[in-house]
Predicted model as a PDB file, atoms N, CA, C, CB and O in Angstrom, pLDDT in the B-factor column:
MODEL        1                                                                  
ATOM      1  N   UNK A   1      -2.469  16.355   6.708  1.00 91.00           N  
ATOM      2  CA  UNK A   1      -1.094  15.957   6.923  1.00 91.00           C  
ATOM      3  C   UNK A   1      -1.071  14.892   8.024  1.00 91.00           C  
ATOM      4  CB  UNK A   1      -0.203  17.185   7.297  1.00 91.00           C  
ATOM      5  O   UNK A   1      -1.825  14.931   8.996  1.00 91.00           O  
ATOM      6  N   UNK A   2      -0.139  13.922   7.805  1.00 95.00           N  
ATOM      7  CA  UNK A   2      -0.323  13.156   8.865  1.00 95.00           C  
ATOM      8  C   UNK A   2       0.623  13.293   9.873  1.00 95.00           C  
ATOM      9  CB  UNK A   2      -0.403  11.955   8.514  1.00 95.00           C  
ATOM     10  O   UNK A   2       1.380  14.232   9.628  1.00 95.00           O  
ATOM     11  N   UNK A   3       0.871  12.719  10.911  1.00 95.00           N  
ATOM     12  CA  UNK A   3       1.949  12.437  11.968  1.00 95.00           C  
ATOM     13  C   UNK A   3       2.069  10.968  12.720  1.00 95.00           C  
ATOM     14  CB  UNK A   3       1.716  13.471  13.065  1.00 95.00           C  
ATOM     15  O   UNK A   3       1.305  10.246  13.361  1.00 95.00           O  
ATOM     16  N   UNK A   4       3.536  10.921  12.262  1.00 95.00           N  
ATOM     17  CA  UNK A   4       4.040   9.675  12.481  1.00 95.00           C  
ATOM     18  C   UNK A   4       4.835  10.094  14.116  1.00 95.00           C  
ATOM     19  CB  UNK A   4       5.137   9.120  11.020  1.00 95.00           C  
ATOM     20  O   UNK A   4       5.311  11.201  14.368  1.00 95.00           O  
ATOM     21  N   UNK A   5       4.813   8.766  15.187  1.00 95.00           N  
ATOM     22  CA  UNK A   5       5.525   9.204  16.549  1.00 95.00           C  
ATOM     23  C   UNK A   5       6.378   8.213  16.828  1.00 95.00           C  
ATOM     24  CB  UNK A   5       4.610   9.427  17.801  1.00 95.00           C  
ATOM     25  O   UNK A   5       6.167   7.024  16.587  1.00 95.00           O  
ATOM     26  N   UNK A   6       7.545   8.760  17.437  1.00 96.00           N  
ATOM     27  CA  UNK A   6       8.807   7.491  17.819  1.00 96.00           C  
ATOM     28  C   UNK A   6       8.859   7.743  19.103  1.00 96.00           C  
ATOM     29  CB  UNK A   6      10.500   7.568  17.118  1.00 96.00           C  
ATOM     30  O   UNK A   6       8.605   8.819  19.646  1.00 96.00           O  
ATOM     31  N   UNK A   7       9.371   6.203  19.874  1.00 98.00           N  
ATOM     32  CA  UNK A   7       9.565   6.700  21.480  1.00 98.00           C  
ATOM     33  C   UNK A   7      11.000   6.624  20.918  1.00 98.00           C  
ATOM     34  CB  UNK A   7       8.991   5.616  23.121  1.00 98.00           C  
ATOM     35  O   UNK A   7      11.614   5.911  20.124  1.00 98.00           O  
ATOM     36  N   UNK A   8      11.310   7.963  21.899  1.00 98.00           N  
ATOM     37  CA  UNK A   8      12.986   8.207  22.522  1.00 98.00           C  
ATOM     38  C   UNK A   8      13.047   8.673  23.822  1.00 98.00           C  
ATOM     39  CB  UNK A   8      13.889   9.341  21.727  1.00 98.00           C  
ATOM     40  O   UNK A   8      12.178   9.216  24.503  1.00 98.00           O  
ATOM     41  N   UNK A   9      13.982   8.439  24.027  1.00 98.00           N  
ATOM     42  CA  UNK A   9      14.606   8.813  25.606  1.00 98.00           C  
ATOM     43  C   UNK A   9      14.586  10.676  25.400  1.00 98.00           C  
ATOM     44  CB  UNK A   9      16.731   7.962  25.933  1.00 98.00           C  
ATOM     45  O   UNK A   9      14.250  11.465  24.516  1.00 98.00           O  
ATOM     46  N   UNK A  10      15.026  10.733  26.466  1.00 98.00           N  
ATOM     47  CA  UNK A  10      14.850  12.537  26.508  1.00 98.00           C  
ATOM     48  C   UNK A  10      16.003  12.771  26.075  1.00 98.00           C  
ATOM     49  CB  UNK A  10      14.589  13.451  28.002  1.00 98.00           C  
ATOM     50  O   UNK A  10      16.005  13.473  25.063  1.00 98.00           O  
ATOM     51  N   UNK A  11      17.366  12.334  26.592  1.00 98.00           N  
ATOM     52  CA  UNK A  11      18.506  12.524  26.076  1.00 98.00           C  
ATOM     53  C   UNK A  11      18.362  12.480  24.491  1.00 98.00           C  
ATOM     54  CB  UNK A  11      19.418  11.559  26.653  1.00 98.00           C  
ATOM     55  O   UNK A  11      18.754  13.400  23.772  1.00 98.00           O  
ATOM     56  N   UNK A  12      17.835  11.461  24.078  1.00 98.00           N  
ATOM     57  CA  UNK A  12      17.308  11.059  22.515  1.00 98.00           C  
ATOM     58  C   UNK A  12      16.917  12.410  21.449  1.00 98.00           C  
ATOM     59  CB  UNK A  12      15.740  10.072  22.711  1.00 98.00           C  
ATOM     60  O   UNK A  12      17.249  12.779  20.323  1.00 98.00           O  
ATOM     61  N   UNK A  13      15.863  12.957  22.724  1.00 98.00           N  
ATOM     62  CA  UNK A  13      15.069  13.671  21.957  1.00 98.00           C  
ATOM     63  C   UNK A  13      15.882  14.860  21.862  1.00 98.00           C  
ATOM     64  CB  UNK A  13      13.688  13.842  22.462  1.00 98.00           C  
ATOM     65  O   UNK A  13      16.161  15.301  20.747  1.00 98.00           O  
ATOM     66  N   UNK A  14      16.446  15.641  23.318  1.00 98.00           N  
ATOM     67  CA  UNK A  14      17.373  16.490  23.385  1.00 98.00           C  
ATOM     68  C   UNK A  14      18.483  16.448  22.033  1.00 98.00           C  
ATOM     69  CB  UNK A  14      17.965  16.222  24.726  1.00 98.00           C  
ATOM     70  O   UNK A  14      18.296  17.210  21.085  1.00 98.00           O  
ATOM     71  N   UNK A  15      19.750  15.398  22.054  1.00 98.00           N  
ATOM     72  CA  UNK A  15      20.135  15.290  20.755  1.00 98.00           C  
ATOM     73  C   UNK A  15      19.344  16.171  19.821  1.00 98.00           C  
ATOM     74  CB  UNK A  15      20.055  13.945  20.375  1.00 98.00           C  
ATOM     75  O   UNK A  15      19.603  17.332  19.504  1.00 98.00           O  
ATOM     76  N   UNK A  16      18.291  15.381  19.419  1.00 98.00           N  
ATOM     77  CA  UNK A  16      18.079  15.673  17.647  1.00 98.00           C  
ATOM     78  C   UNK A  16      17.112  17.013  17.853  1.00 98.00           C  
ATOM     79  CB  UNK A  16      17.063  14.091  16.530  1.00 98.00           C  
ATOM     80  O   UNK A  16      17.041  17.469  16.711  1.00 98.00           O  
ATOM     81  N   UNK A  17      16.237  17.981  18.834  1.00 98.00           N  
ATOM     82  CA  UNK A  17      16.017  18.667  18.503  1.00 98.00           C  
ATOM     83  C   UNK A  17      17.373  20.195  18.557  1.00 98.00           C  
ATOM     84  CB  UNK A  17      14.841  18.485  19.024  1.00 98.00           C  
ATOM     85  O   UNK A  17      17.489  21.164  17.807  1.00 98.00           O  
ATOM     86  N   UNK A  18      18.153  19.786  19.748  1.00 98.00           N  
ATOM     87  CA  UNK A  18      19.392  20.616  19.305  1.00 98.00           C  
ATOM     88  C   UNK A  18      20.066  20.537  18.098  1.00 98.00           C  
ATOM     89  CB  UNK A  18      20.336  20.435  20.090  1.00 98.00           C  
ATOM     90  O   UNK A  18      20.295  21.548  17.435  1.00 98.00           O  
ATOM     91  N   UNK A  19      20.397  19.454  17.762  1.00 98.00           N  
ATOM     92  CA  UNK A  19      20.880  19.240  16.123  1.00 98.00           C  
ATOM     93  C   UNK A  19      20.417  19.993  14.924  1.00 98.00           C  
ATOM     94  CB  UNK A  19      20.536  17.933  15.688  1.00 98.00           C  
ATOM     95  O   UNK A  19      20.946  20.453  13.913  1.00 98.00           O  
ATOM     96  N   UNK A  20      18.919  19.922  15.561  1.00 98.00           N  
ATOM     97  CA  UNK A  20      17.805  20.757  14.239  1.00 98.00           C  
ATOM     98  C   UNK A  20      18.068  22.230  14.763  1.00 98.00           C  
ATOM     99  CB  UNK A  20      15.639  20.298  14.290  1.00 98.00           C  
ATOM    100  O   UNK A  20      18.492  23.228  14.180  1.00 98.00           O  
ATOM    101  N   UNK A  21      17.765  22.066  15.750  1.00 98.00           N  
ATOM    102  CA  UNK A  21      18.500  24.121  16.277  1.00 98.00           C  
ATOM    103  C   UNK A  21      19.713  24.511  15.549  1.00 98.00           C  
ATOM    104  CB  UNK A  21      19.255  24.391  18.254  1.00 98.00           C  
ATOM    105  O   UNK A  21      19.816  25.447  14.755  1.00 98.00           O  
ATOM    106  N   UNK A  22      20.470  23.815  15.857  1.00 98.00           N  
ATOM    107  CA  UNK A  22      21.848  24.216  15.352  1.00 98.00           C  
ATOM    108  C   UNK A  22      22.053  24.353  13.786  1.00 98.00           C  
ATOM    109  CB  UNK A  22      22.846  23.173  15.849  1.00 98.00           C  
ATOM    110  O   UNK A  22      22.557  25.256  13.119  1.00 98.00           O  
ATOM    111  N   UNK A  23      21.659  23.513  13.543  1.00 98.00           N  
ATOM    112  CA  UNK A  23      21.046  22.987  11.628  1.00 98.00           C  
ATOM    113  C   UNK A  23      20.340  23.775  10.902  1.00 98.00           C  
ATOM    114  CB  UNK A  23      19.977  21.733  11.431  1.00 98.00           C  
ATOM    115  O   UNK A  23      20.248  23.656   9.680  1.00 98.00           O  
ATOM    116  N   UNK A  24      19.620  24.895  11.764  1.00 98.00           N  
ATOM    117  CA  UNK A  24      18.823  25.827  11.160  1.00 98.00           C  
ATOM    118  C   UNK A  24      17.565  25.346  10.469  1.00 98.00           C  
ATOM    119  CB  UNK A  24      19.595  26.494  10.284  1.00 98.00           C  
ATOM    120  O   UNK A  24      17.006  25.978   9.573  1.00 98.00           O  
ATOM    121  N   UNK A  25      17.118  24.061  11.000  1.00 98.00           N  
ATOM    122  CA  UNK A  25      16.043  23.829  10.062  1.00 98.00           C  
ATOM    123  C   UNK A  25      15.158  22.697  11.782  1.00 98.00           C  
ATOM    124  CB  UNK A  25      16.761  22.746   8.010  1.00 98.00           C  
ATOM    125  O   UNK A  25      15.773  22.094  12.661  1.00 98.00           O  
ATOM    126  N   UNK A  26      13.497  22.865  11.591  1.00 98.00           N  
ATOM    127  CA  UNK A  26      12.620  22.571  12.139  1.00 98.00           C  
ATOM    128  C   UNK A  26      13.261  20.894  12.440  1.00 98.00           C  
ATOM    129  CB  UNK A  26      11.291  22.952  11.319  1.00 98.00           C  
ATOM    130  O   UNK A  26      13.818  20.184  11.603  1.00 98.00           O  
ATOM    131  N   UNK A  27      12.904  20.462  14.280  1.00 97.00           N  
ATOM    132  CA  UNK A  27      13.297  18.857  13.978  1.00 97.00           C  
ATOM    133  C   UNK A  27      11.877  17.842  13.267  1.00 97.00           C  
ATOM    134  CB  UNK A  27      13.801  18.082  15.753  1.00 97.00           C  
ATOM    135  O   UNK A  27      11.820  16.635  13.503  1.00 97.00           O  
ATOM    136  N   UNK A  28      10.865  18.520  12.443  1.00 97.00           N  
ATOM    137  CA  UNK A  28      10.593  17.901  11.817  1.00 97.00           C  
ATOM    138  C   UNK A  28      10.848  17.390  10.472  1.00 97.00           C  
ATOM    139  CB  UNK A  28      10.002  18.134  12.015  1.00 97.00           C  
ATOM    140  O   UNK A  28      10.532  16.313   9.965  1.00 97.00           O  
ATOM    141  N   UNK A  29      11.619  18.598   9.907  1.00 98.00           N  
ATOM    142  CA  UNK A  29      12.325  19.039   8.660  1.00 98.00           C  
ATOM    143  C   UNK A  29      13.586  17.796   8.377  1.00 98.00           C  
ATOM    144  CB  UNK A  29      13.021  20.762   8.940  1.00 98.00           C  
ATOM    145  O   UNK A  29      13.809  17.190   7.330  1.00 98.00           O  
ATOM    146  N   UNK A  30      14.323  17.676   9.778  1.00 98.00           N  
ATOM    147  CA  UNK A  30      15.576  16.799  10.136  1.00 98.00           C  
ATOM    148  C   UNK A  30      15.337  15.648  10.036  1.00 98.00           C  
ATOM    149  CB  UNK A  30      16.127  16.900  11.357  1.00 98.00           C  
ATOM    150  O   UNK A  30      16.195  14.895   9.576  1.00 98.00           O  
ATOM    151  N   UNK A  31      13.906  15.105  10.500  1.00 98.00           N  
ATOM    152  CA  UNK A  31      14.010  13.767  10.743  1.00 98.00           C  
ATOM    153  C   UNK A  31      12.951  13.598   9.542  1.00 98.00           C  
ATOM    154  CB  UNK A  31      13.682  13.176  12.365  1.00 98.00           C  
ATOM    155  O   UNK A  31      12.682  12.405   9.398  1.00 98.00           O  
ATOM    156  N   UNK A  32      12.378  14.300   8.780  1.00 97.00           N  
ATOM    157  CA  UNK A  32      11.670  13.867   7.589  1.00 97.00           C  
ATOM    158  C   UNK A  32      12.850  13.565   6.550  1.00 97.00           C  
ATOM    159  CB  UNK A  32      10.577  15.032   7.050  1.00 97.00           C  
ATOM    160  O   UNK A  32      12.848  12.418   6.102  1.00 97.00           O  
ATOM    161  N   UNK A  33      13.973  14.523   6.051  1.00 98.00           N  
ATOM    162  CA  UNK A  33      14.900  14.165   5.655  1.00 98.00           C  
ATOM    163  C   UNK A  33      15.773  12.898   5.672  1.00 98.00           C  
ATOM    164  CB  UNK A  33      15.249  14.857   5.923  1.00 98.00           C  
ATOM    165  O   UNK A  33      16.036  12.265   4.650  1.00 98.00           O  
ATOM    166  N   UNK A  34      16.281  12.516   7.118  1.00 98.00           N  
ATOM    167  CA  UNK A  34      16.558  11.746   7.388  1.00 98.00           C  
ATOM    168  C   UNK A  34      16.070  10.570   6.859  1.00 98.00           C  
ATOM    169  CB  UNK A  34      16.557  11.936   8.237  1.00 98.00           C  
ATOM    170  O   UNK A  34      16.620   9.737   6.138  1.00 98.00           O  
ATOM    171  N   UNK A  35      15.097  10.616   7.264  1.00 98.00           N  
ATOM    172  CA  UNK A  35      14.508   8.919   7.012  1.00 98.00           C  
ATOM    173  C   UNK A  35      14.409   8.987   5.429  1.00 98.00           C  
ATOM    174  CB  UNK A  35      12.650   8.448   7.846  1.00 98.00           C  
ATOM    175  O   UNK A  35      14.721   8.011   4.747  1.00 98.00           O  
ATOM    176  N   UNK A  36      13.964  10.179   4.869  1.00 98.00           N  
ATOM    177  CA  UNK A  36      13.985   9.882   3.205  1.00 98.00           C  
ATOM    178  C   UNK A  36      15.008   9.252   2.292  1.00 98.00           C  
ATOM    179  CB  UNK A  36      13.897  11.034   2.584  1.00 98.00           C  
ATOM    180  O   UNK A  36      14.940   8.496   1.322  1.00 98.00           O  
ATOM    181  N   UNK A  37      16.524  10.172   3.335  1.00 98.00           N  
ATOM    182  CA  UNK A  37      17.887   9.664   2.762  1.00 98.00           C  
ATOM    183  C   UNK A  37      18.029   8.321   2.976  1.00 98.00           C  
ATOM    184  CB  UNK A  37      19.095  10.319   3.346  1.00 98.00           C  
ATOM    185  O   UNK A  37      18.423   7.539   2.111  1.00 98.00           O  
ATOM    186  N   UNK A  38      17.683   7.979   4.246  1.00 98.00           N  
ATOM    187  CA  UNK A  38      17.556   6.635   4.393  1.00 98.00           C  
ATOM    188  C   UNK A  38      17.319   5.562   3.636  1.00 98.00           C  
ATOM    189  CB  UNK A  38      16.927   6.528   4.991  1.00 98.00           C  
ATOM    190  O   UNK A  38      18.058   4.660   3.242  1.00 98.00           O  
ATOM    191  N   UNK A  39      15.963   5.832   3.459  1.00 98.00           N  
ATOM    192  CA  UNK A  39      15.095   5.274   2.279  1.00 98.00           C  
ATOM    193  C   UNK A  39      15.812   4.622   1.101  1.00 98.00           C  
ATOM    194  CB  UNK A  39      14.279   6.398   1.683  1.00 98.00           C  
ATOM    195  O   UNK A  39      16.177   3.480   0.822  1.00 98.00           O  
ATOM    196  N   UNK A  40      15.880   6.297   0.301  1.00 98.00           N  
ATOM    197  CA  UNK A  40      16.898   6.434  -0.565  1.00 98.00           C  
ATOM    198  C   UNK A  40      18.092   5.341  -0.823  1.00 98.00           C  
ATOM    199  CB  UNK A  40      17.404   7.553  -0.174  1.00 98.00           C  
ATOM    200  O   UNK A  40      18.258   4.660  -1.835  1.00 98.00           O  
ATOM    201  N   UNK A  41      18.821   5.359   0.290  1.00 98.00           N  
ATOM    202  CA  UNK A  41      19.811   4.838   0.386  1.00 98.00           C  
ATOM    203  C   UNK A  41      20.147   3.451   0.410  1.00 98.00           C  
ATOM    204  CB  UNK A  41      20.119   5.287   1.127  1.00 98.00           C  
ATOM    205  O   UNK A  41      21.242   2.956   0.140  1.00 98.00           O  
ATOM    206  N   UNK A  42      18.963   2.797   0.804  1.00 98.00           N  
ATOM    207  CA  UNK A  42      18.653   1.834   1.007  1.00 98.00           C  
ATOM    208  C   UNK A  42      17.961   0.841  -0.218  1.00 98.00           C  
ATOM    209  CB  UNK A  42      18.048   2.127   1.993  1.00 98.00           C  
ATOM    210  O   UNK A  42      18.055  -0.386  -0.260  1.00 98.00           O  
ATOM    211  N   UNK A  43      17.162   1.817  -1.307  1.00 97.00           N  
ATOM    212  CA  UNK A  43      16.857   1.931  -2.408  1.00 97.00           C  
ATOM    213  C   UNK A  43      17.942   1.277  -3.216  1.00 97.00           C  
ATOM    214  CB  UNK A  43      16.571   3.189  -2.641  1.00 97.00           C  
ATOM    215  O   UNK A  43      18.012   0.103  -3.580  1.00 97.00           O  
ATOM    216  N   UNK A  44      18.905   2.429  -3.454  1.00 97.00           N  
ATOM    217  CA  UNK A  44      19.583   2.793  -4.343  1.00 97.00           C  
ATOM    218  C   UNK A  44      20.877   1.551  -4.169  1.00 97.00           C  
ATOM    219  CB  UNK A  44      19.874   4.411  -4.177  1.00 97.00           C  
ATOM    220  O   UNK A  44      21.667   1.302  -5.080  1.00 97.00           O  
ATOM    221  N   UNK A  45      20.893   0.826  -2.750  1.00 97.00           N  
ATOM    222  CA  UNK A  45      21.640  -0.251  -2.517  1.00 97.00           C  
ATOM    223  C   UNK A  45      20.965  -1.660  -3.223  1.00 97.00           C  
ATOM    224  CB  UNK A  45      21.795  -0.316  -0.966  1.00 97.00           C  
ATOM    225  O   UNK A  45      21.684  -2.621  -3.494  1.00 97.00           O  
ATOM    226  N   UNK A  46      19.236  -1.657  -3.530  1.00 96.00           N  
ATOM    227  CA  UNK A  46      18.897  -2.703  -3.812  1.00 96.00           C  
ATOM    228  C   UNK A  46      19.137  -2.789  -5.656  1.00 96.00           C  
ATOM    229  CB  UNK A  46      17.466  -2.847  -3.140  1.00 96.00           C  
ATOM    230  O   UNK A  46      19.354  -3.789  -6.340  1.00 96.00           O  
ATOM    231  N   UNK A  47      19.029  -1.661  -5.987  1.00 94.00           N  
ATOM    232  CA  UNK A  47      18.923  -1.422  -7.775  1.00 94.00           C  
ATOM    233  C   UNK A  47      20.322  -1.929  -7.767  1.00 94.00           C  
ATOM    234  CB  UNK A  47      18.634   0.444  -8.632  1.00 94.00           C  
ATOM    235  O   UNK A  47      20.206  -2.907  -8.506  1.00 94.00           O  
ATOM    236  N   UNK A  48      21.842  -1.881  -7.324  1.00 95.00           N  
ATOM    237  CA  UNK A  48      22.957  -1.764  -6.756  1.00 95.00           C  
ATOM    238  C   UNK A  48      22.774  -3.235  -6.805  1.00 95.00           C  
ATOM    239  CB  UNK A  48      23.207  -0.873  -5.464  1.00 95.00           C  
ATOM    240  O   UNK A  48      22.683  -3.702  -7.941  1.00 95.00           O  
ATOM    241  N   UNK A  49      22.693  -4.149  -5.704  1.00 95.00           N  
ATOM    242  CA  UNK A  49      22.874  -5.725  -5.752  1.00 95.00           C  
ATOM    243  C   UNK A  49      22.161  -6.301  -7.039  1.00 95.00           C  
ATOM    244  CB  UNK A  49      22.197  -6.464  -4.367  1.00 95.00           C  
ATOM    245  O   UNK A  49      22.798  -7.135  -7.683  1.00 95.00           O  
ATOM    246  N   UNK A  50      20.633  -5.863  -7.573  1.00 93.00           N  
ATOM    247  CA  UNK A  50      19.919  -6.339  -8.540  1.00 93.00           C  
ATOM    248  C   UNK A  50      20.969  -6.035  -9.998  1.00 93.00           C  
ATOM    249  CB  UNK A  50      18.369  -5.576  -8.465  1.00 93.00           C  
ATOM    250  O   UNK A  50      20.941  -6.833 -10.935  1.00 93.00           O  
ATOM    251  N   UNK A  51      21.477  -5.329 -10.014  1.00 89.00           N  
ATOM    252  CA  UNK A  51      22.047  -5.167 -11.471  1.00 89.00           C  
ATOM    253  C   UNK A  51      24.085  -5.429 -11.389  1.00 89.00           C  
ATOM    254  CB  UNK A  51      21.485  -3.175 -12.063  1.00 89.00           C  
ATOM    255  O   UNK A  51      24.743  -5.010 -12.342  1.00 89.00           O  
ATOM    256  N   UNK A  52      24.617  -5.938 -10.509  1.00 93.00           N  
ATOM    257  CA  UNK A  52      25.307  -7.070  -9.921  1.00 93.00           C  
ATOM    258  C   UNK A  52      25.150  -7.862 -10.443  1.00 93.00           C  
ATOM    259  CB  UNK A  52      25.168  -7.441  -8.884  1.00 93.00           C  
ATOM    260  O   UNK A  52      25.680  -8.283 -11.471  1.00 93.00           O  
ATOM    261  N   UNK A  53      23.911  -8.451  -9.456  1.00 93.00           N  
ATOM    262  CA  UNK A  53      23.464  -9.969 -10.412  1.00 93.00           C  
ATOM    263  C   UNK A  53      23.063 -10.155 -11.936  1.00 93.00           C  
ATOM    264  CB  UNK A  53      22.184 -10.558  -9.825  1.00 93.00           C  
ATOM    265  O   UNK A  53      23.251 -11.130 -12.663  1.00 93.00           O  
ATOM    266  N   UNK A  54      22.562  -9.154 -12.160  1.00 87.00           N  
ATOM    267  CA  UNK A  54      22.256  -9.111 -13.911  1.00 87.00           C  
ATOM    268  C   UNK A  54      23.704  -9.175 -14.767  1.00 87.00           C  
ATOM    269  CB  UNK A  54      21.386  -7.421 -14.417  1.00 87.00           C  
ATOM    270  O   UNK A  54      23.929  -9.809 -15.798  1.00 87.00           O  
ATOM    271  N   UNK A  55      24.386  -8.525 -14.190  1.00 87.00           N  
ATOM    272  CA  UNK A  55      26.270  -8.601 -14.593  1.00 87.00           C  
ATOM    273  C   UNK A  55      26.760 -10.175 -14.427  1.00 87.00           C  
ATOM    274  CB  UNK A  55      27.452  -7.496 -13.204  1.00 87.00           C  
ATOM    275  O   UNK A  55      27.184 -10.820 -15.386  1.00 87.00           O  
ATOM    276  N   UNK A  56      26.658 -10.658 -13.215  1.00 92.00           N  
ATOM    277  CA  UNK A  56      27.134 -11.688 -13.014  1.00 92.00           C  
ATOM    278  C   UNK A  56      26.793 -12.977 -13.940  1.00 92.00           C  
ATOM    279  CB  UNK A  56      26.881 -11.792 -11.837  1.00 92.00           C  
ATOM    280  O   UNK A  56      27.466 -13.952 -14.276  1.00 92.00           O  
ATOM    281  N   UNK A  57      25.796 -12.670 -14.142  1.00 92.00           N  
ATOM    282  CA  UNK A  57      24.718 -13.789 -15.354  1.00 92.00           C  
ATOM    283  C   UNK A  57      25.252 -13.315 -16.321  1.00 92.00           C  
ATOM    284  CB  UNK A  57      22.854 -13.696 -15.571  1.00 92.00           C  
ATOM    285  O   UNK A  57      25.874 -14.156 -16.971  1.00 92.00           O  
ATOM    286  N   UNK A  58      25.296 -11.860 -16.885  1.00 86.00           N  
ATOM    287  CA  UNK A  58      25.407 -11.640 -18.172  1.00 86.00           C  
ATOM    288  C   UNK A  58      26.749 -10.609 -18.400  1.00 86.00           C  
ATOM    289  CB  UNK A  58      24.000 -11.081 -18.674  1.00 86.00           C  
ATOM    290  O   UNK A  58      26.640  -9.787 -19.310  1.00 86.00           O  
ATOM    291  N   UNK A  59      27.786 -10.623 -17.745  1.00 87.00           N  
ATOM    292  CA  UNK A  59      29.274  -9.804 -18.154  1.00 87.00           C  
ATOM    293  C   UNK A  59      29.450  -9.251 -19.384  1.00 87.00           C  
ATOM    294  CB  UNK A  59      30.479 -10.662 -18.115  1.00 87.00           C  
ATOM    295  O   UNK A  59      30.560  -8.809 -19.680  1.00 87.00           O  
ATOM    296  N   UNK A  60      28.195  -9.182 -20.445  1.00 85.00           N  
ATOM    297  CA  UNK A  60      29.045  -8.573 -21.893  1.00 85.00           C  
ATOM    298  C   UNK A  60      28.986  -7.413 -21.783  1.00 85.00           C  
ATOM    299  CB  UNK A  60      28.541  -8.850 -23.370  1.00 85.00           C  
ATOM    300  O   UNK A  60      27.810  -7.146 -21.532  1.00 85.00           O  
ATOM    301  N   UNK A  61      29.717  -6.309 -21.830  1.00 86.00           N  
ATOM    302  CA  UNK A  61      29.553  -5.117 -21.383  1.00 86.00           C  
ATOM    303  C   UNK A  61      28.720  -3.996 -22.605  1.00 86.00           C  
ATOM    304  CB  UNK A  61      31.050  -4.712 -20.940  1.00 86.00           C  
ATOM    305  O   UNK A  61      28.709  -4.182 -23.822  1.00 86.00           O  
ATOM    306  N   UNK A  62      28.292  -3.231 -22.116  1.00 84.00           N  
ATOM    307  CA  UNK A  62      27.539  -2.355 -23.303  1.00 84.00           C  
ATOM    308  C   UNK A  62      27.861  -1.255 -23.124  1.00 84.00           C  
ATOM    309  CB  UNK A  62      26.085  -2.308 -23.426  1.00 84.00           C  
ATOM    310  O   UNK A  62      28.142  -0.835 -22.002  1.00 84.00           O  
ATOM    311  N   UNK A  63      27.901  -0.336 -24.494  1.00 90.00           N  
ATOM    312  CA  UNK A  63      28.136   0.548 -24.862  1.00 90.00           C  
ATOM    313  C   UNK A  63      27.107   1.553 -24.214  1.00 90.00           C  
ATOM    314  CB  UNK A  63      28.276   0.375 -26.089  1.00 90.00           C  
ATOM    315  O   UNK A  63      25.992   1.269 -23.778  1.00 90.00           O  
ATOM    316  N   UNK A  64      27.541   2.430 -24.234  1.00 93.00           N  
ATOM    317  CA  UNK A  64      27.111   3.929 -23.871  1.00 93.00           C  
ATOM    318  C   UNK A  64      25.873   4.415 -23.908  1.00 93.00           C  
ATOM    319  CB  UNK A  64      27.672   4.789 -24.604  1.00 93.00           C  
ATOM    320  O   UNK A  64      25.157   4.789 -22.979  1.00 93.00           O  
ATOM    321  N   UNK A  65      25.578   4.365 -25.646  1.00 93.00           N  
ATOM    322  CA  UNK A  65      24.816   4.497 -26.650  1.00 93.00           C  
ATOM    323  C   UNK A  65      23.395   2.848 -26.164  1.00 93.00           C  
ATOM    324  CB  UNK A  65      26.078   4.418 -28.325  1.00 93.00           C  
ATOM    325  O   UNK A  65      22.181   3.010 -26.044  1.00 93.00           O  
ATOM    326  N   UNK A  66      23.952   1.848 -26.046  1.00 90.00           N  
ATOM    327  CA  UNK A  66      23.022   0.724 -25.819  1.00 90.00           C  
ATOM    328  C   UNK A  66      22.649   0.679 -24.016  1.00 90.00           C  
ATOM    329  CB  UNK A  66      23.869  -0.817 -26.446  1.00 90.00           C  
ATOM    330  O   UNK A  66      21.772  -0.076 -23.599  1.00 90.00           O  
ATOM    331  N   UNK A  67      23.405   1.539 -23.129  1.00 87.00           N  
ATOM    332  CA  UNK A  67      22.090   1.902 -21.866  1.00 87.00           C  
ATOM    333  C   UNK A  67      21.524   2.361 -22.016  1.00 87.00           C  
ATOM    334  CB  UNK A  67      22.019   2.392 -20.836  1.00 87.00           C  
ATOM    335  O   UNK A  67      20.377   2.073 -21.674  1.00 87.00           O  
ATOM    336  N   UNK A  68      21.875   3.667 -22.766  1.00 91.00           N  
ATOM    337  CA  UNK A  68      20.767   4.851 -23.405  1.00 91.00           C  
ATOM    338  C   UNK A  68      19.503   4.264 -23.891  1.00 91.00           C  
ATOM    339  CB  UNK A  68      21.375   5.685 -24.757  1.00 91.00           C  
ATOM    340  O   UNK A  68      18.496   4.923 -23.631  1.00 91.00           O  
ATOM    341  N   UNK A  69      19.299   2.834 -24.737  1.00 91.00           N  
ATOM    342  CA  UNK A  69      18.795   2.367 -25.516  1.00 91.00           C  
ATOM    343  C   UNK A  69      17.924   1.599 -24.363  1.00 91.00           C  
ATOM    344  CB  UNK A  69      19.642   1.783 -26.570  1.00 91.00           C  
ATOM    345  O   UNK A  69      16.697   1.571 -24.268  1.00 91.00           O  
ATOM    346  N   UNK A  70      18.678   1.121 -23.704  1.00 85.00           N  
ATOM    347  CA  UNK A  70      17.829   0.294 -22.839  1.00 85.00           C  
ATOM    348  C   UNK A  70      16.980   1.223 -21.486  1.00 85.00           C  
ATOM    349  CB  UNK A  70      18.928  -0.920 -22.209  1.00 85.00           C  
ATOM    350  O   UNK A  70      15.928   0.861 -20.960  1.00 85.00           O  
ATOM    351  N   UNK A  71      17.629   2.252 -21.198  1.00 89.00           N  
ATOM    352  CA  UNK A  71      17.124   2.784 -20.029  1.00 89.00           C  
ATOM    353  C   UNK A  71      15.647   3.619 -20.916  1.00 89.00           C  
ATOM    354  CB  UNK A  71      18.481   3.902 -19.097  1.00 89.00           C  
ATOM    355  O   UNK A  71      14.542   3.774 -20.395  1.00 89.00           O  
ATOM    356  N   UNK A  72      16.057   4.085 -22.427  1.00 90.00           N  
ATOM    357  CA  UNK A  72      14.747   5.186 -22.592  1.00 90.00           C  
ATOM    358  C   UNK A  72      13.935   4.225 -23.533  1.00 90.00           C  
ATOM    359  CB  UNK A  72      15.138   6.971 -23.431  1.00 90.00           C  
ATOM    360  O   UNK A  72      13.102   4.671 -24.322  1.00 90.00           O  
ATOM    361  N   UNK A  73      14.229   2.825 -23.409  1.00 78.00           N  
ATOM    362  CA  UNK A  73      13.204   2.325 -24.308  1.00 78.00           C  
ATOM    363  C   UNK A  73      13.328   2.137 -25.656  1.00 78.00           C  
ATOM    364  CB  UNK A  73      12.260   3.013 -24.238  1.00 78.00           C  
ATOM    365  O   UNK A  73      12.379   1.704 -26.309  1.00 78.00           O  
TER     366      UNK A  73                                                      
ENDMDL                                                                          
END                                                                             
């Protein structure tokens, strides 16, 4: 397993391991999450602008049945 380290201030650190106390879950648990949602989120914003632009080029709208078609191939 590996381990990744961040500098924070103590106040910093205080915060987020009370948070994880309170949260009921380990502050490694919190901040592995975290950053995943992050990730995620950040992800899910780029598929988000990329298919925008695919609209913007191409506005004909499709049926239901033809994402289906396109998403499974």
């Amino acid at each position: 397993m590996a381990v990744i380290q961040a500098r924070l201030s103590d106040d910093e650190a205080k915060f987020i391991h009370d948070y994880a106390k309170a949260s009921g879950v380990s502050t490694s648990m919190l901040i592995r999450d975290a950053v995943f949602e992050k990730i995620e989120d950040n992800l899910d914003l780029m598929l988000y602008n990329k298919a925008m632009k695919q609209h913007e080029t191409n506005p004909d709208p499709l049926s239901f049945d033809e994402m289906l078609e396109l998403i499974n191939g």
